[in-house]
TORLOSE-807153 format. One line per field, with one value per atom (N, C-alpha, C): residue number from 1; x, y, z; residue in three letters; chain. Coordinates in Angstrom, 1 decimal, decimal comma. Example, Ala and Ser with C-alpha at 12.3 -4.5 7.8 and 13.67 -1.06 7.14 Angstrom:
<recs>
pos: (1 | 1 | 1 | 2 | 2 | 2)
px: (13,2 | 12,3 | 13,2 | 12,8 | 13,7 | 12,9)
py: (-5,7 | -4,5 | -3,3 | -2,2 | -1,1 | 0,0)
pz: (7,8 | 7,8 | 7,8 | 7,1 | 7,1 | 7,9)
code: (Ala | Ala | Ala | Ser | Ser | Ser)
unit: (A | A | A | A | A | A)
</recs>
This chain:
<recs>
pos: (1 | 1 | 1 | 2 | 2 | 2 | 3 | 3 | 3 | 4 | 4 | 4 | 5 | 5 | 5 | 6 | 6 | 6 | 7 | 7 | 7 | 8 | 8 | 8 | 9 | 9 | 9 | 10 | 10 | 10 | 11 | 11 | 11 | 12 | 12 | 12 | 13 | 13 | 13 | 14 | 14 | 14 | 15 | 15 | 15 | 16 | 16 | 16 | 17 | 17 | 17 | 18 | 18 | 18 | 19 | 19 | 19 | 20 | 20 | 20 | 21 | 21 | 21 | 22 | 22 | 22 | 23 | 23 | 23 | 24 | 24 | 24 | 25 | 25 | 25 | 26 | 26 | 26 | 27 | 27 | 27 | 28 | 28 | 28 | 29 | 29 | 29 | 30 | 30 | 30 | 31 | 31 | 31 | 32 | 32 | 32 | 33 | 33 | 33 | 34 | 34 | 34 | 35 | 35 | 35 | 36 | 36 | 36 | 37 | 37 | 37 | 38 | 38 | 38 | 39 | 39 | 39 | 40 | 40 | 40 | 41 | 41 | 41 | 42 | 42 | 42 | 43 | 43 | 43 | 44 | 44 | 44 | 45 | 45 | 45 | 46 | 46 | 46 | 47 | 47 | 47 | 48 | 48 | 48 | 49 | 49 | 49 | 50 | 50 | 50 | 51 | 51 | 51 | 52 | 52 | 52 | 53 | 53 | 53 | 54 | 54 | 54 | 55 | 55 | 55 | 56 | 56 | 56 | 57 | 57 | 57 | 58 | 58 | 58 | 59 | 59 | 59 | 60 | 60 | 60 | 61 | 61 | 61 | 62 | 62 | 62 | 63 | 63 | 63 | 64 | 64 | 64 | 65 | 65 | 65 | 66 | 66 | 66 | 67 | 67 | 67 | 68 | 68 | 68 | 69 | 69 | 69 | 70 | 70 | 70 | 71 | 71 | 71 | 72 | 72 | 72 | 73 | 73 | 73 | 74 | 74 | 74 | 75 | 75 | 75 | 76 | 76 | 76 | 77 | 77 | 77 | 78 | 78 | 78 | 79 | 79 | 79 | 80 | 80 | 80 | 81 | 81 | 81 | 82 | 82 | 82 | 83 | 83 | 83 | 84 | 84 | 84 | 85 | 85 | 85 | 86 | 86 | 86 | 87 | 87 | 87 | 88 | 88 | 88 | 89 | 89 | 89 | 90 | 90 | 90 | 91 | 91 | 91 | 92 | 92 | 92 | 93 | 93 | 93 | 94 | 94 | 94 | 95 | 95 | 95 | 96 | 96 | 96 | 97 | 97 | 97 | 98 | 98 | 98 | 99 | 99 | 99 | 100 | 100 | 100 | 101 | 101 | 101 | 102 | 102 | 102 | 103 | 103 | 103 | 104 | 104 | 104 | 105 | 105 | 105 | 106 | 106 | 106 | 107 | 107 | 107 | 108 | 108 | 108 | 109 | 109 | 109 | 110 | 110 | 110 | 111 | 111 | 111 | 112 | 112 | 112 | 113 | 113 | 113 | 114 | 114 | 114 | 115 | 115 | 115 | 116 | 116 | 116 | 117 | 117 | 117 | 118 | 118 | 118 | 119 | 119 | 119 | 120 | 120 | 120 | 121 | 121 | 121 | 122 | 122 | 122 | 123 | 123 | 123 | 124 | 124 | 124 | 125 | 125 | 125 | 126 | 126 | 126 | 127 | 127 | 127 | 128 | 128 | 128 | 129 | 129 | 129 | 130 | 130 | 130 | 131 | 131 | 131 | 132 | 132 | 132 | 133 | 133 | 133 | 134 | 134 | 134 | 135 | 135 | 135 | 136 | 136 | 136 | 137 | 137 | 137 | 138 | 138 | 138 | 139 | 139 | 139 | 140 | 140 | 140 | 141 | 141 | 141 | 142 | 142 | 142 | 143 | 143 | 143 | 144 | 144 | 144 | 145 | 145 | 145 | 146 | 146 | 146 | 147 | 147 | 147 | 148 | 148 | 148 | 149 | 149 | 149 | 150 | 150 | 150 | 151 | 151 | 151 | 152 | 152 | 152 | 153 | 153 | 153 | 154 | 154 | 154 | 155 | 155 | 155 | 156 | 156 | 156 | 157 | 157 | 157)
px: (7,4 | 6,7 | 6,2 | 7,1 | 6,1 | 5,3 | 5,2 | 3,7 | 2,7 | 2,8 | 1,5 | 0,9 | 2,7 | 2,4 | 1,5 | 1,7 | 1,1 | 0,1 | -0,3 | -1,8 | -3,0 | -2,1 | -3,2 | -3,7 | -2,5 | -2,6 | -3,2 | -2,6 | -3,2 | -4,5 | -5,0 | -6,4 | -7,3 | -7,3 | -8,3 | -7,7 | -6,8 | -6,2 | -6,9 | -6,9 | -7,4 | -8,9 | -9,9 | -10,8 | -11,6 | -10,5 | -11,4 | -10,8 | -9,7 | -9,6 | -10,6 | -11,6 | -12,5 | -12,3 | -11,5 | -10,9 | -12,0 | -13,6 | -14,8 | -14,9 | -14,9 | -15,1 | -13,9 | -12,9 | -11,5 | -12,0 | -12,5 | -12,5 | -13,9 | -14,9 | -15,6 | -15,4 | -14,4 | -14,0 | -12,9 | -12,3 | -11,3 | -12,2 | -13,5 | -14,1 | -14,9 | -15,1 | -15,6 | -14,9 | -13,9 | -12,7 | -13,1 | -12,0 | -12,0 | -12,1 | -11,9 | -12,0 | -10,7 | -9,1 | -8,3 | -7,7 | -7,1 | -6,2 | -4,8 | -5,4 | -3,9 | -3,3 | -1,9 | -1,3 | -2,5 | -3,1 | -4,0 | -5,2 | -5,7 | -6,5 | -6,5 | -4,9 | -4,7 | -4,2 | -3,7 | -3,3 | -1,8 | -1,3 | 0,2 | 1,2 | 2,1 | 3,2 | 3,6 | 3,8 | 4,2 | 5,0 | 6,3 | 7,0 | 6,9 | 5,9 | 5,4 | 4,6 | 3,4 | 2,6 | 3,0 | 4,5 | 5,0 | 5,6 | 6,1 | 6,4 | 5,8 | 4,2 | 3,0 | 3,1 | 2,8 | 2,5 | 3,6 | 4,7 | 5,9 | 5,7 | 5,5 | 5,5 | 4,2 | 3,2 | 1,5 | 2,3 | 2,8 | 3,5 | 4,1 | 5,2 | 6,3 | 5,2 | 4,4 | 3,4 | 3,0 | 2,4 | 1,7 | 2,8 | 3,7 | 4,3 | 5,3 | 5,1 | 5,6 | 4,7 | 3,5 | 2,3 | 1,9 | 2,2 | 2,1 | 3,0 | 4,5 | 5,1 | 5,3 | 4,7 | 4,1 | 3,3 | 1,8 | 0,9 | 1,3 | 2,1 | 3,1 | 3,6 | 4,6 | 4,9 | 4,1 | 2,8 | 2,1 | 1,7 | 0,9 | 0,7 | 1,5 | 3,1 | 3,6 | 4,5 | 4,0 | 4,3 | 2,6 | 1,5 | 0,2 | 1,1 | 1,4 | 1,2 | 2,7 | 3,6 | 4,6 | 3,8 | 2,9 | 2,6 | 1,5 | 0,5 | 0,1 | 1,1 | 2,5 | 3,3 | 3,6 | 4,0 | 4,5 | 3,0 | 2,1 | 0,9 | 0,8 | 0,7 | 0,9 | 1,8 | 3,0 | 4,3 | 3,8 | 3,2 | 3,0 | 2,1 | 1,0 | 0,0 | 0,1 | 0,9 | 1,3 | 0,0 | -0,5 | -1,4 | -0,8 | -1,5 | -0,9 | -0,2 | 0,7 | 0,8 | -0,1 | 0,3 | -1,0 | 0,4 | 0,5 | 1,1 | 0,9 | -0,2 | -0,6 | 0,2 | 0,2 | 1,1 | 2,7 | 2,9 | 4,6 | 4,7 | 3,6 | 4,1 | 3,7 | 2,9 | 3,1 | 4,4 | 5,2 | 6,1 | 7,3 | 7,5 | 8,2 | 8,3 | 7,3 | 7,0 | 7,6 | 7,7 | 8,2 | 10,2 | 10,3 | 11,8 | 11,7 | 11,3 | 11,5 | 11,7 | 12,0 | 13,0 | 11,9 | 11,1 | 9,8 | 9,8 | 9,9 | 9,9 | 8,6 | 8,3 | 7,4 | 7,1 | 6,0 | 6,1 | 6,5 | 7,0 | 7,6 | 6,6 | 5,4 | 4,5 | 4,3 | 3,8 | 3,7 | 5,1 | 5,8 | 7,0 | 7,3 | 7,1 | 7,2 | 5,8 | 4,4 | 3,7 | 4,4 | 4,7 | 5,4 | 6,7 | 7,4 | 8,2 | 7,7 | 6,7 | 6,2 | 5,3 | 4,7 | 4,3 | 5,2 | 6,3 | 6,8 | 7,9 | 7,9 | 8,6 | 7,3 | 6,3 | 5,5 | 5,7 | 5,5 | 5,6 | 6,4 | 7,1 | 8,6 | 8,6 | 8,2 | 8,0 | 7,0 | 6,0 | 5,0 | 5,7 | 6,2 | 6,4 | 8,2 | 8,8 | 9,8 | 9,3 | 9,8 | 9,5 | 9,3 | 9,8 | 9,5 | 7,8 | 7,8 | 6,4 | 5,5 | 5,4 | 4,6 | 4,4 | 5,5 | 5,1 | 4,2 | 5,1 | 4,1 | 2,4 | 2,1 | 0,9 | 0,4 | 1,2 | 0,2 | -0,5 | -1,4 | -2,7 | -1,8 | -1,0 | -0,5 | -1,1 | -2,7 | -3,5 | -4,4 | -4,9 | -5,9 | -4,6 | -3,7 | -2,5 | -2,5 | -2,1 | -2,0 | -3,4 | -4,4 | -5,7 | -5,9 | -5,4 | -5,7 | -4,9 | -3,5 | -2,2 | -3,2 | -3,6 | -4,2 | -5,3 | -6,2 | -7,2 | -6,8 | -5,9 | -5,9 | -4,5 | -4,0 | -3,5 | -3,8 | -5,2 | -5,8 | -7,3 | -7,6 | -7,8 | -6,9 | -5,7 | -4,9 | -5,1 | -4,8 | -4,9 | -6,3 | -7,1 | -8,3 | -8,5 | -7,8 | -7,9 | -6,9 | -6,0 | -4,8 | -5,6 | -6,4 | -6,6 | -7,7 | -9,0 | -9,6 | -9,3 | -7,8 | -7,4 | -6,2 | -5,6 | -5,3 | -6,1 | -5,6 | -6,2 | -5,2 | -3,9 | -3,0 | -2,9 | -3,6 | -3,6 | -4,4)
py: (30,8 | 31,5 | 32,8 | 33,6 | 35,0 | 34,7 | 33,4 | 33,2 | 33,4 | 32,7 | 33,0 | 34,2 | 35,2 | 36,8 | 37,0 | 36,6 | 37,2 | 36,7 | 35,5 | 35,2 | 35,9 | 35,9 | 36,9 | 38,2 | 39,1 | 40,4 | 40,2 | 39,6 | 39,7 | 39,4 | 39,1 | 38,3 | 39,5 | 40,1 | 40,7 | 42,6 | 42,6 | 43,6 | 43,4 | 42,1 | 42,2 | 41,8 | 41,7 | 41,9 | 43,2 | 44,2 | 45,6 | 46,2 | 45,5 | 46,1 | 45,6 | 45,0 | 44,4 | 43,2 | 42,3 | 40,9 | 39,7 | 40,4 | 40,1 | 38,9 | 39,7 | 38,6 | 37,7 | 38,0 | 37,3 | 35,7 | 36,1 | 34,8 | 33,6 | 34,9 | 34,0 | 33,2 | 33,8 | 33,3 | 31,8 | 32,1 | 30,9 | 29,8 | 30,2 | 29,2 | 28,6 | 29,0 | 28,5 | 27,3 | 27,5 | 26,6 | 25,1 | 24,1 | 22,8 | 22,4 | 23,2 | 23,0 | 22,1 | 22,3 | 22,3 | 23,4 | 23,0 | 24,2 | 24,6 | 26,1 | 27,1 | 28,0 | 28,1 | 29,5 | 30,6 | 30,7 | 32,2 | 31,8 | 30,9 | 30,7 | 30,7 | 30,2 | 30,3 | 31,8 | 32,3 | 33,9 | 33,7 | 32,9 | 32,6 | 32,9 | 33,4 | 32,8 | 31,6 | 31,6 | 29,9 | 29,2 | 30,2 | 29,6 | 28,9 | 30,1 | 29,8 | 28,7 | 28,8 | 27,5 | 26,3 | 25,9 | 24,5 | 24,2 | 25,2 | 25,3 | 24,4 | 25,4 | 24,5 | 23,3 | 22,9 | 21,8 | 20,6 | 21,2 | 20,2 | 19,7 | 20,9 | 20,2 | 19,5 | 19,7 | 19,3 | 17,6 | 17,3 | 15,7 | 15,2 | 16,1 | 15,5 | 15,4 | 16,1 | 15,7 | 14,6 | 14,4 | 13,2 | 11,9 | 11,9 | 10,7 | 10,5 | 11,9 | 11,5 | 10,9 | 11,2 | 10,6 | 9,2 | 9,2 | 7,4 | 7,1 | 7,3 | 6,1 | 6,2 | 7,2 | 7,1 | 5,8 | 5,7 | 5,0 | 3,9 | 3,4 | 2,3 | 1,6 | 2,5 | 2,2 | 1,8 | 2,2 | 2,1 | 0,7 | 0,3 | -0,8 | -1,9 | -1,5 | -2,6 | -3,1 | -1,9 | -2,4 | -2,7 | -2,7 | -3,3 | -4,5 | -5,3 | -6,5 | -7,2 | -6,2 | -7,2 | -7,5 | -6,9 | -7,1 | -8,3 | -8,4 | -9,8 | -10,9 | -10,8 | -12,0 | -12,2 | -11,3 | -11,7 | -12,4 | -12,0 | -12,5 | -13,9 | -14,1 | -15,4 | -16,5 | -16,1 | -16,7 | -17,3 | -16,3 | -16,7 | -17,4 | -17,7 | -18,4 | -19,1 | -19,4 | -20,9 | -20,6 | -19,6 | -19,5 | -19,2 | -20,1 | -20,0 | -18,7 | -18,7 | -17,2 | -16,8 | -15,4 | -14,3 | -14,4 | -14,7 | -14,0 | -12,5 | -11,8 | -10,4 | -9,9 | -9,9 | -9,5 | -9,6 | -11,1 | -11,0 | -9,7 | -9,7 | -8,9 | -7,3 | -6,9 | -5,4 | -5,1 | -6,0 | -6,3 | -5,5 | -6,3 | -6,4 | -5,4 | -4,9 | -3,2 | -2,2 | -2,6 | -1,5 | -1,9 | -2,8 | -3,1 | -4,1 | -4,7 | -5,9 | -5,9 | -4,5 | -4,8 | -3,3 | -4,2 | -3,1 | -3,5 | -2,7 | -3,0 | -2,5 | -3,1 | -3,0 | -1,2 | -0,5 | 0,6 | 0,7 | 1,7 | 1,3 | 1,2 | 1,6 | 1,6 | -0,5 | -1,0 | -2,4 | -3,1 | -2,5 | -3,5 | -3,3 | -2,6 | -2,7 | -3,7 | -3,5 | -4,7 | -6,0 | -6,2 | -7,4 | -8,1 | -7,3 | -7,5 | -7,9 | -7,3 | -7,4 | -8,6 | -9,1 | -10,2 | -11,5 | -10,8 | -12,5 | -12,6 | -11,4 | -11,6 | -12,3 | -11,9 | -12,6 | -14,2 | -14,2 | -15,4 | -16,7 | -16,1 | -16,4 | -16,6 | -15,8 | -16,0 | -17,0 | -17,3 | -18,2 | -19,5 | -19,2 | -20,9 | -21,5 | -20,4 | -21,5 | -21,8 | -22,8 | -23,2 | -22,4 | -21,6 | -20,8 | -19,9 | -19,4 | -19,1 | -19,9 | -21,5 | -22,4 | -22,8 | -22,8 | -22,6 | -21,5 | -20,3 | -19,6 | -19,2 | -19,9 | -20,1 | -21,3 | -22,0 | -23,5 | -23,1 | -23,8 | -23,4 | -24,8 | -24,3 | -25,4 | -25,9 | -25,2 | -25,1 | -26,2 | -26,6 | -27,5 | -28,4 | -28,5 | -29,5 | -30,3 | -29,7 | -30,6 | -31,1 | -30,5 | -31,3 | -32,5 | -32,3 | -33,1 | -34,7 | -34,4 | -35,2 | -35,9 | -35,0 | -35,7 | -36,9 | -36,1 | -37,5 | -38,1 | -38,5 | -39,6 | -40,5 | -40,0 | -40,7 | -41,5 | -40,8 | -41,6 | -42,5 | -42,0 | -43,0 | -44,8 | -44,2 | -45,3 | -46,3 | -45,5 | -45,9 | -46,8 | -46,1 | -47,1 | -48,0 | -48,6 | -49,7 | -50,4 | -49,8 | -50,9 | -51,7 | -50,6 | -51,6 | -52,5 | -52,2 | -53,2 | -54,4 | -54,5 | -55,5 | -56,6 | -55,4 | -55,9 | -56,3 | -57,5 | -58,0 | -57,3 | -57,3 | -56,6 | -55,5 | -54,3 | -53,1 | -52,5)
pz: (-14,5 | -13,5 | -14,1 | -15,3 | -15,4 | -16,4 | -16,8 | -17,7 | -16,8 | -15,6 | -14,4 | -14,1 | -14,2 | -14,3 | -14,9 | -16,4 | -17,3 | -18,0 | -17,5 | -17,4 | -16,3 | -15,4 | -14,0 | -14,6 | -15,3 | -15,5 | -16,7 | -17,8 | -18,9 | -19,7 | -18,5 | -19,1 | -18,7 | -17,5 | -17,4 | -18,2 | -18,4 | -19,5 | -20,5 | -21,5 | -22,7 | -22,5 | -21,4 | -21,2 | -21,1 | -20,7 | -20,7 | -21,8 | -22,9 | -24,1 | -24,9 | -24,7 | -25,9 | -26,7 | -25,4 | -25,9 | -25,8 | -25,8 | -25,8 | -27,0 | -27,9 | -29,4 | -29,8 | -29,2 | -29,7 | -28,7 | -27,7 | -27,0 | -27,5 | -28,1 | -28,6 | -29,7 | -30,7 | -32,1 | -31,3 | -30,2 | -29,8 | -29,2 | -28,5 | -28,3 | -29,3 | -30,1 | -31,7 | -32,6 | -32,2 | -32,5 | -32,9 | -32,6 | -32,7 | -31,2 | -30,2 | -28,8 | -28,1 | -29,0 | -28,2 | -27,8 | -26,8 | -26,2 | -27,1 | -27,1 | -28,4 | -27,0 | -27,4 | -27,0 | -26,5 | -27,9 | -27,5 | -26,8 | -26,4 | -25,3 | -24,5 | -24,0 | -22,7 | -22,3 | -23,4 | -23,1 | -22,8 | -23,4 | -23,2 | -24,5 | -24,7 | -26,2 | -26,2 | -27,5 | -28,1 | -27,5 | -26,8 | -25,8 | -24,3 | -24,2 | -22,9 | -22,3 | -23,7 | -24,0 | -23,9 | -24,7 | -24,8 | -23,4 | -22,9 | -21,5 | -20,4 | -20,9 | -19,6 | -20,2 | -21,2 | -22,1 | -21,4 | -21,1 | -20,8 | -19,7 | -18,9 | -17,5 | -16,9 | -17,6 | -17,3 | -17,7 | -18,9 | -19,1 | -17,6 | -17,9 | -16,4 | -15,5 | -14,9 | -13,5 | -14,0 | -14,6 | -15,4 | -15,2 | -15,6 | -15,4 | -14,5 | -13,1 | -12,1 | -11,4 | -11,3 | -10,7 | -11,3 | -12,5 | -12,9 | -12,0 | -12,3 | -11,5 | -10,3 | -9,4 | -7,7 | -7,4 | -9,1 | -8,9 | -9,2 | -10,4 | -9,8 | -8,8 | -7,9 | -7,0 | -6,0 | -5,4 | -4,8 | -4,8 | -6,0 | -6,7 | -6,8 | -6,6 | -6,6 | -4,8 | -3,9 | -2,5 | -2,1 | -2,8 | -2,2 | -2,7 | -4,1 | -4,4 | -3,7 | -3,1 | -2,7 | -1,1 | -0,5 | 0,9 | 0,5 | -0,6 | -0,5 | -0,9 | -1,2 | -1,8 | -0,2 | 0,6 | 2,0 | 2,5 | 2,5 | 3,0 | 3,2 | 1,8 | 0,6 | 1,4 | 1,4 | 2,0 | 3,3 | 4,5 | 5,8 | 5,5 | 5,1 | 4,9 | 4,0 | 3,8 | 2,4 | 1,6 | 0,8 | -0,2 | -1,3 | -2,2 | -3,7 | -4,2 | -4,9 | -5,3 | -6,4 | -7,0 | -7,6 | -8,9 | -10,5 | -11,1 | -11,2 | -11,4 | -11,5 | -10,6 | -8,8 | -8,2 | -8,6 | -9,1 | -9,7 | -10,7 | -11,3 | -12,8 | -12,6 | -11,0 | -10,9 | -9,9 | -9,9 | -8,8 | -10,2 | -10,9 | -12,1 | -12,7 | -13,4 | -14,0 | -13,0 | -12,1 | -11,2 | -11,2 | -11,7 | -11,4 | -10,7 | -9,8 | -9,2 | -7,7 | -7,4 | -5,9 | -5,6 | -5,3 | -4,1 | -2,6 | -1,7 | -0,2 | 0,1 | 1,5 | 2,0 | 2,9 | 2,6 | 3,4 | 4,4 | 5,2 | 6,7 | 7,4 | 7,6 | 8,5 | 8,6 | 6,9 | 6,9 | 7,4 | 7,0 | 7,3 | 9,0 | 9,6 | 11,5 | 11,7 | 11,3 | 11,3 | 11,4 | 10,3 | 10,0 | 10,6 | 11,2 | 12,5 | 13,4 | 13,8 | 14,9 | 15,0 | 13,8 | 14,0 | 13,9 | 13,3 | 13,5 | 14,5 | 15,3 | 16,9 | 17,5 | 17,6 | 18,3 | 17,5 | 16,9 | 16,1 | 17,0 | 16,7 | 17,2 | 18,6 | 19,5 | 20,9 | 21,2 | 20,4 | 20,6 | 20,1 | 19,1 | 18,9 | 19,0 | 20,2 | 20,7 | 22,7 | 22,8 | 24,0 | 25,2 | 25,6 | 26,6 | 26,2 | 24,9 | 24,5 | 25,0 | 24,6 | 24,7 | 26,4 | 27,1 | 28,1 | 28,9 | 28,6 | 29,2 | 29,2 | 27,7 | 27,7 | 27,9 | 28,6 | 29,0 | 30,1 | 30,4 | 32,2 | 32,6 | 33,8 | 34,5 | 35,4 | 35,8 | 36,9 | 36,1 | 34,6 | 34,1 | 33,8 | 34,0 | 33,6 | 35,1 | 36,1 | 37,1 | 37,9 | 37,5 | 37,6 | 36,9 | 35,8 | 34,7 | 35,1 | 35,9 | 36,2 | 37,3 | 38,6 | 39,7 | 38,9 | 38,3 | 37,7 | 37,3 | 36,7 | 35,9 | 37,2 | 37,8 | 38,8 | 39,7 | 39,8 | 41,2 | 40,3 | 38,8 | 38,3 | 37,9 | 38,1 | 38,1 | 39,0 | 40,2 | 41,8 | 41,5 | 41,6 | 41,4 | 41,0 | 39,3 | 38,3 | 39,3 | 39,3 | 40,0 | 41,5 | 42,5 | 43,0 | 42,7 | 42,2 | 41,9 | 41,0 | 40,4 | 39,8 | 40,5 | 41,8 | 42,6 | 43,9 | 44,7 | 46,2 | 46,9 | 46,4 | 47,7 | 48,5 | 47,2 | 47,5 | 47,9)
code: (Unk | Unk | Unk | Unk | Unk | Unk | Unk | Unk | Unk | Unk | Unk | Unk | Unk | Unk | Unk | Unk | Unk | Unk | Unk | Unk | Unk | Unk | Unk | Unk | Unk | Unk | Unk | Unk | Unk | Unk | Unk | Unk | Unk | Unk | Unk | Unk | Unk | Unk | Unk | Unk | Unk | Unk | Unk | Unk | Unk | Unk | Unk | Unk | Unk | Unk | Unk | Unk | Unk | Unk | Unk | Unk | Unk | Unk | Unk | Unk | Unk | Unk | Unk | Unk | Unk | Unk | Unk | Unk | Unk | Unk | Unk | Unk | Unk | Unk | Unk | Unk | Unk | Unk | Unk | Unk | Unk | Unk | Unk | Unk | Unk | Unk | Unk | Unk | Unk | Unk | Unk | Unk | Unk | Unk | Unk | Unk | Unk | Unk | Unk | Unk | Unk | Unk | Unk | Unk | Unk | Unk | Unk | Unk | Unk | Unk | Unk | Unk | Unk | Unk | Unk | Unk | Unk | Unk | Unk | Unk | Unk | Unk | Unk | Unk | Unk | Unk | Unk | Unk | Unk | Unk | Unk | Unk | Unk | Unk | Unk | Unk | Unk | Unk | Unk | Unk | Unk | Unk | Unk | Unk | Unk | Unk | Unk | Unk | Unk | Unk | Unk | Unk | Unk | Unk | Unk | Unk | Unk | Unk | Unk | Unk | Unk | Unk | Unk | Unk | Unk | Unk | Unk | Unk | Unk | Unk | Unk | Unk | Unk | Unk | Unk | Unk | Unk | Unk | Unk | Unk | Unk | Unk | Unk | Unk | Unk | Unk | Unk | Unk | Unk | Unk | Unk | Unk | Unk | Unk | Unk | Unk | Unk | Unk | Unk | Unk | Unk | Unk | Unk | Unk | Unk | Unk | Unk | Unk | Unk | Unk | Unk | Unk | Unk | Unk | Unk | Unk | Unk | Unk | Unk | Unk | Unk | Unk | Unk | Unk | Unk | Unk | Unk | Unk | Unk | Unk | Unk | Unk | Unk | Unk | Unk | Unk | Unk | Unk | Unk | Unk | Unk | Unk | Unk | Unk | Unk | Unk | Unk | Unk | Unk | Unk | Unk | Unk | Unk | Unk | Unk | Unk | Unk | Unk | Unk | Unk | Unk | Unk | Unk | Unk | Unk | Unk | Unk | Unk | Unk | Unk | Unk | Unk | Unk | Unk | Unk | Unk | Unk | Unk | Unk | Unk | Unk | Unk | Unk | Unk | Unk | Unk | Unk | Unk | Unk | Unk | Unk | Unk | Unk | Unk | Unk | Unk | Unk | Unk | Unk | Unk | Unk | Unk | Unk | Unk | Unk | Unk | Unk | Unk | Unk | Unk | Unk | Unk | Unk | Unk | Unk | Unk | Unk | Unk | Unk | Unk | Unk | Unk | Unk | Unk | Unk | Unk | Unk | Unk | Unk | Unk | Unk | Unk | Unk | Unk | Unk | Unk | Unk | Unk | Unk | Unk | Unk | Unk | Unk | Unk | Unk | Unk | Unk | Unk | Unk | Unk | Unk | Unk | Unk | Unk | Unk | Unk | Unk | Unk | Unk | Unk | Unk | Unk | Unk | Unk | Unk | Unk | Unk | Unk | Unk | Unk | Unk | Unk | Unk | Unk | Unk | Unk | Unk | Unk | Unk | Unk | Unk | Unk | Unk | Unk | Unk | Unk | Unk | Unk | Unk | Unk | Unk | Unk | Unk | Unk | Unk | Unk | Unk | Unk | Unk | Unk | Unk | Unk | Unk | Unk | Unk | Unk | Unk | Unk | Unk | Unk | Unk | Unk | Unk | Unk | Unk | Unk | Unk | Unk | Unk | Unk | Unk | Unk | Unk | Unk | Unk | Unk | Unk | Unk | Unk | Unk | Unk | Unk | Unk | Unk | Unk | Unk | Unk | Unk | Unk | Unk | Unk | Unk | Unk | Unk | Unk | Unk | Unk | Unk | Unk | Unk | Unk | Unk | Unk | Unk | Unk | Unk | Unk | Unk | Unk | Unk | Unk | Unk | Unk | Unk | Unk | Unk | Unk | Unk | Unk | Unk | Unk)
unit: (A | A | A | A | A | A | A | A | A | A | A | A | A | A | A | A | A | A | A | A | A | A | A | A | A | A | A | A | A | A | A | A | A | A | A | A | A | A | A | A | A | A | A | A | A | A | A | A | A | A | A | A | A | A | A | A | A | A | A | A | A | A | A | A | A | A | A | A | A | A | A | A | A | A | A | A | A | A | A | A | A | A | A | A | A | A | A | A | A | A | A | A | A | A | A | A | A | A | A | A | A | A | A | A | A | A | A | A | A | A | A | A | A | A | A | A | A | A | A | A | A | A | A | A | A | A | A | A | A | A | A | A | A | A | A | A | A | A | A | A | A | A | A | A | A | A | A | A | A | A | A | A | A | A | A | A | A | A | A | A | A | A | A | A | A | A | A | A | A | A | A | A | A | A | A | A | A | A | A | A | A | A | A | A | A | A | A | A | A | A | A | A | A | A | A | A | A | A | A | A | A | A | A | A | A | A | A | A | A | A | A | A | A | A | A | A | A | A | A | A | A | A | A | A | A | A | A | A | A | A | A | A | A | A | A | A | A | A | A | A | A | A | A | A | A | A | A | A | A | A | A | A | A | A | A | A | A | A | A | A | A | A | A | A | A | A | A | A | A | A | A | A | A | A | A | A | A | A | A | A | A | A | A | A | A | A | A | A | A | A | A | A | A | A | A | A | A | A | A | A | A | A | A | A | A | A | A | A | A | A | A | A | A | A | A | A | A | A | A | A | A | A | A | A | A | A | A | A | A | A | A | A | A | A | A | A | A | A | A | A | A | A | A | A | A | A | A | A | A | A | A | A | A | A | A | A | A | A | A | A | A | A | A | A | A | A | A | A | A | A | A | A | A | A | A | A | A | A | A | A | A | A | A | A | A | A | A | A | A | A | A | A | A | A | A | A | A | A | A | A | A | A | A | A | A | A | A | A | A | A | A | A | A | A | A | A | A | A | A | A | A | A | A | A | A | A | A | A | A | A | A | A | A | A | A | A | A | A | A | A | A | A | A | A | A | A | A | A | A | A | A | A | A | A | A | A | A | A | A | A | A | A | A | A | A | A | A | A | A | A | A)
</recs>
């Protein structure tokens, strides 16, 4: 934290010391970043240097993760819809460790469709969406189509 100090202050300090040509001789350079460019000591430098990594490869394996709950929600996809599987999805599943869950937002989705699921395809589901109104129309016609064959095949009736 007091490298930040002392980059705030110190930069425009050695600017009104005549830190004019030092900066041009730094930008003259090979054009990587030194200690004295940034206006930091060597300690301080390795410092930033450290943690600029760590972000770096905390943010990889965020982007990992990410990457590997997109590819477990197409394996569930996959699953409900009997579609072939994806190796690529197995193998960002993998890189990650293997045991990725679904985000919560997807995973209440996914509850939720297979409650409905479920309500639809046990019997009381199926009923409730039958038209019992085109079902017993359907019973009368064909009854009194009966009626009819029967009697023209019958004299009795």
């Amino acid at each position: 934290m007091s490298f930040l100090l002392k980059a705030m202050i110190g930069n425009p300090m050695k600017n009104m010391a005549g830190g004019v040509a030092e900066e041009e001789k730094k930008e003259e350079g090979d054009g990587k970043e030194t200690p004295e460019s940034k206006g930091m000591s060597r300690e301080e430098f390795e410092e930033y240097q450290r943690q600029l990594v760590e972000e770096k490869i905390e943010r990889d394996k965020q982007f990992a993760q990410k990457k590997a709950e997109r590819a477990s929600l197409r394996v569930h996809m996959r699953d409900k819809y009997r579609l072939p599987q994806s190796e690529k999805d197995d193998a960002q599943i993998q890189i990650v460790g293997g045991d990725v869950d679904l985000p919560e937002d997807l995973a209440k989705m996914v509850e939720q469709d297979e409650e409905e699921e479920e309500i639809n395809d046990s019997l009381l589901g199926k009923i409730q969406n039958m038209d019992f109104d085109a079902i017993k129309t359907k019973a009368q016609t064909t009854l009194t189509e009966m009626k009819e064959a029967a009697e023209e095949k019958c004299i009795v009736m």
